[in-house]
C-alpha positions as CSV (number, residue, x, y, z in Angstrom):
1,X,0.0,0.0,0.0
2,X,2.6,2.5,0.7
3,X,4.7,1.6,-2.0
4,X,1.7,2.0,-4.2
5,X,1.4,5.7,-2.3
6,X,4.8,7.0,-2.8
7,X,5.1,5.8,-6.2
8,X,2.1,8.3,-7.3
9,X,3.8,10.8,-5.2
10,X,7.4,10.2,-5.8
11,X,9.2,13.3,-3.4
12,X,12.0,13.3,-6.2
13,X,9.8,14.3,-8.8
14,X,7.6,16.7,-6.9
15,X,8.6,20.9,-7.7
16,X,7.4,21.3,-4.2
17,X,10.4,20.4,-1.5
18,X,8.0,20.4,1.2
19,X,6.7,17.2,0.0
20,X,9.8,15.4,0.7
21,X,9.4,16.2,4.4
22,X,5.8,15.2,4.8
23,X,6.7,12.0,2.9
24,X,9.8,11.5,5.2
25,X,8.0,12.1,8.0
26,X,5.6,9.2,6.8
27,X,8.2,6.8,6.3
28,X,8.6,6.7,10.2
29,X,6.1,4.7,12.6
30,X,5.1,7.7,14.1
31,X,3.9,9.2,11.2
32,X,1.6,12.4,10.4
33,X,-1.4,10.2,9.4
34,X,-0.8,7.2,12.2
35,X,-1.0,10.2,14.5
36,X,-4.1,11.1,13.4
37,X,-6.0,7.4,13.3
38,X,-4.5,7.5,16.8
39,X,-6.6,10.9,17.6
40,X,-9.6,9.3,15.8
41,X,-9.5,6.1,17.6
42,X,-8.8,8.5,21.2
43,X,-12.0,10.5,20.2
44,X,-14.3,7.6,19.2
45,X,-13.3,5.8,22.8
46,X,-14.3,9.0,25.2
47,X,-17.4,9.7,23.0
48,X,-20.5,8.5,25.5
49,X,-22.6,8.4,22.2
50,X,-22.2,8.1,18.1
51,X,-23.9,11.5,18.4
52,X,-21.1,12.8,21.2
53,X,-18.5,11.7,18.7
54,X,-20.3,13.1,15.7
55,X,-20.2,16.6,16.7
56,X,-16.6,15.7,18.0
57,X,-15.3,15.1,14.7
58,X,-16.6,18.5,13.1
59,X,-15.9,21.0,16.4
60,X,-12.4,19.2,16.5
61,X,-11.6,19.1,12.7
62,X,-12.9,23.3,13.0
63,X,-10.3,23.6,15.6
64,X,-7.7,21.7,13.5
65,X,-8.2,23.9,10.5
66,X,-8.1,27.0,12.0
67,X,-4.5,26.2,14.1
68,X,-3.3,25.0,10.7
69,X,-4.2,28.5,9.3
70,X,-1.9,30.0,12.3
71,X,0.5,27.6,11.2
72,X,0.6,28.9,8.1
73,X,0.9,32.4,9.0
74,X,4.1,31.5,11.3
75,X,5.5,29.7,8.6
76,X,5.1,32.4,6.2
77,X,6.2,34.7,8.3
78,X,9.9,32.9,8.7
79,X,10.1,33.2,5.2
80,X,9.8,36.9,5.2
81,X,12.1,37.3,8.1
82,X,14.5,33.6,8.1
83,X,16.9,35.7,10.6
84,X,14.2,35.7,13.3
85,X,13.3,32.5,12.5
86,X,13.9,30.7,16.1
87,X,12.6,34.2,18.3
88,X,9.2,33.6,15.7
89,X,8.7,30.0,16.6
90,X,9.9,30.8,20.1
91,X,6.9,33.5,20.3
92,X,4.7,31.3,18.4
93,X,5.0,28.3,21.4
94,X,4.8,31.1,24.4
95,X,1.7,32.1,22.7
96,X,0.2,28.5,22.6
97,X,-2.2,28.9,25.2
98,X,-3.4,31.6,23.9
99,X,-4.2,31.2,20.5
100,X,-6.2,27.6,21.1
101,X,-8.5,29.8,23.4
102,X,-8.9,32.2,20.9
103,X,-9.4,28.8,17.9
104,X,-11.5,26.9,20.4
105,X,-13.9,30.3,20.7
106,X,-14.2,30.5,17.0
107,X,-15.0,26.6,16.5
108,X,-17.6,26.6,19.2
109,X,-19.3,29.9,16.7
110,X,-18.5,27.7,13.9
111,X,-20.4,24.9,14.7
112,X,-23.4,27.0,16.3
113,X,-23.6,28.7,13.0
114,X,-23.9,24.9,11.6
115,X,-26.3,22.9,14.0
116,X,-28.1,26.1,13.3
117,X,-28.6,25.5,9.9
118,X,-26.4,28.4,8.7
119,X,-28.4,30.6,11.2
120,X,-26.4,32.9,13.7
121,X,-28.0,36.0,15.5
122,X,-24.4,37.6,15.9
123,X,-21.3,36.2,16.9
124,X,-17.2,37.0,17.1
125,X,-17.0,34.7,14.0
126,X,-19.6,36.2,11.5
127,X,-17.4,37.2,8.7
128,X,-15.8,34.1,8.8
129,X,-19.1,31.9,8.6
130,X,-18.9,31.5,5.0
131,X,-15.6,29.4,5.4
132,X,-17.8,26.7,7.0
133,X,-21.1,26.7,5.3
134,X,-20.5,23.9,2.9
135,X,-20.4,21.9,6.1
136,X,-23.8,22.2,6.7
137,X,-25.7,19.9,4.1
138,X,-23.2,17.2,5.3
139,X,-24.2,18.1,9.1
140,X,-27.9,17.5,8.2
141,X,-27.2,14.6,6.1
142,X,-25.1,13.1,9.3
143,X,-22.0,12.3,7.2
144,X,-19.9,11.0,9.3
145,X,-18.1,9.9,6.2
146,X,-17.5,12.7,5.2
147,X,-16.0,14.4,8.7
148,X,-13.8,11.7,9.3
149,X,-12.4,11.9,5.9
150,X,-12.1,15.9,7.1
151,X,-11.0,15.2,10.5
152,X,-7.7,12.4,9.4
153,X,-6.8,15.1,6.8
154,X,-6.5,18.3,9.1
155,X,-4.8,15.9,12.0
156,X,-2.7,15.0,9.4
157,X,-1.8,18.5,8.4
158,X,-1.5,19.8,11.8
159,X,1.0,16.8,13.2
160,X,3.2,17.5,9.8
161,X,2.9,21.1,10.3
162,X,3.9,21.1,14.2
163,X,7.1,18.7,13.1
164,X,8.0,21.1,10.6
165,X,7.8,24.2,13.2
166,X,9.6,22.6,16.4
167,X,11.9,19.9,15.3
168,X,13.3,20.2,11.7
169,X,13.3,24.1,11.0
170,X,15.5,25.0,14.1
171,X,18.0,22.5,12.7
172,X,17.8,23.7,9.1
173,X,16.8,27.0,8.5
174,X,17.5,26.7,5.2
175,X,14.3,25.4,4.3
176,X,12.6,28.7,5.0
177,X,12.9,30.3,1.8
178,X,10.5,27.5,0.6
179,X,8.0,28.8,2.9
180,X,5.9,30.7,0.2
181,X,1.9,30.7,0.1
182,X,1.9,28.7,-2.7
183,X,4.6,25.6,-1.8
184,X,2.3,25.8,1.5
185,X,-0.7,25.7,-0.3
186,X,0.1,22.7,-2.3
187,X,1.6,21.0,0.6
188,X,-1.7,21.0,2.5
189,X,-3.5,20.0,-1.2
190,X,-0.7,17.1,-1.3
191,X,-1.0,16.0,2.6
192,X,-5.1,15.8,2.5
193,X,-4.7,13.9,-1.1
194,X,-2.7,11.5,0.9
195,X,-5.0,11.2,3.4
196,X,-7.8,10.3,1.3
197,X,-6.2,7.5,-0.5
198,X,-4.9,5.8,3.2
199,X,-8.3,5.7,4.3
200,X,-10.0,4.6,1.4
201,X,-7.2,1.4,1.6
202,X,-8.0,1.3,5.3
């Protein structure tokens, strides 16, 4: 199965050298997506009810999303500034406790605005509403399909993304003049792609 995997993604061949570090990363036991199923399978355990885990799997892939956005800032921002790039990430973990109070806030509005039916009578989160409305008609169709497929793929992100941040950038700095929008963009693209085909051979 993985053979079959990195053959339609051979790293060597991809323009994008931030491939080859999600595929490295995969190539270990404690890979991105193991992580993930790990998640899944934690979430499916503590859940008292398939309803309970349900609305688990959207608030928590909402959540995943939106830290993967910050992510993306950070990472953008060490490749406007690759001098600073330790005091960033430095700043980026003092602020940890932070920012998921600030995510978890805007999930919780997220997913009111959903089990609402795309109604809201005036939240922190308006403007951003529209980034979550084509959630909706697979919350009333109760896809859980559908949010597990969602929920592996932003897990998977976020576990690559966090390597990326604390253990292989301090030690090469190098990489962070491929931190452009667009490598990162097709990074996430290439990582969710991934995802999709492990758990359809799952």
């Amino acid at each position: 199965m993985m053979n079959k995997i990195f053959k339609k993604n051979d790293p060597e061949k991809v323009v994008n050298p931030l491939a080859k570090i999600f595929y490295d990363l995969e190539s270990s036991e404690a890979s991105p997506f193991n992580l993930a199923l790990a998640s899944y399978d934690a979430i499916k355990q503590d859940a008292g009810s398939s309803h309970d885990f349900f609305n688990f799997l959207i608030e928590d892939s909402m959540f995943t999303s939106l830290y993967a956005t910050f992510y993306e800032q950070l990472l953008i921002g060490i490749n406007q500034n690759p001098l600073f790039a330790l005091k960033l990430i430095e700043k980026f973990s003092e602020q940890t406790e932070e920012r998921e109070r600030i995510i978890a806030s805007q999930a919780q509005d997220h997913f009111n605005f959903i089990e609402n039916y795309g109604m809201c009578d005036g939240c922190a989160s308006c403007e951003n509403h529209t980034d979550v409305a084509s959630l909706i008609s697979h919350y009333q169709k109760g896809d859980i399909d559908f949010f597990t497929e969602l929920y592996l793929g932003m897990q998977t992100i976020q576990f690559t993304m966090e390597s990326l941040v604390y253990d292989i950038l301090p030690s090469d700095p190098t990489l962070a003049s491929h931190l452009t929008h667009k490598n990162i963009l097709n990074w996430r693209q290439i990582m969710y792609k991934y995802s999709q085909v492990r758990i359809s051979e799952l």
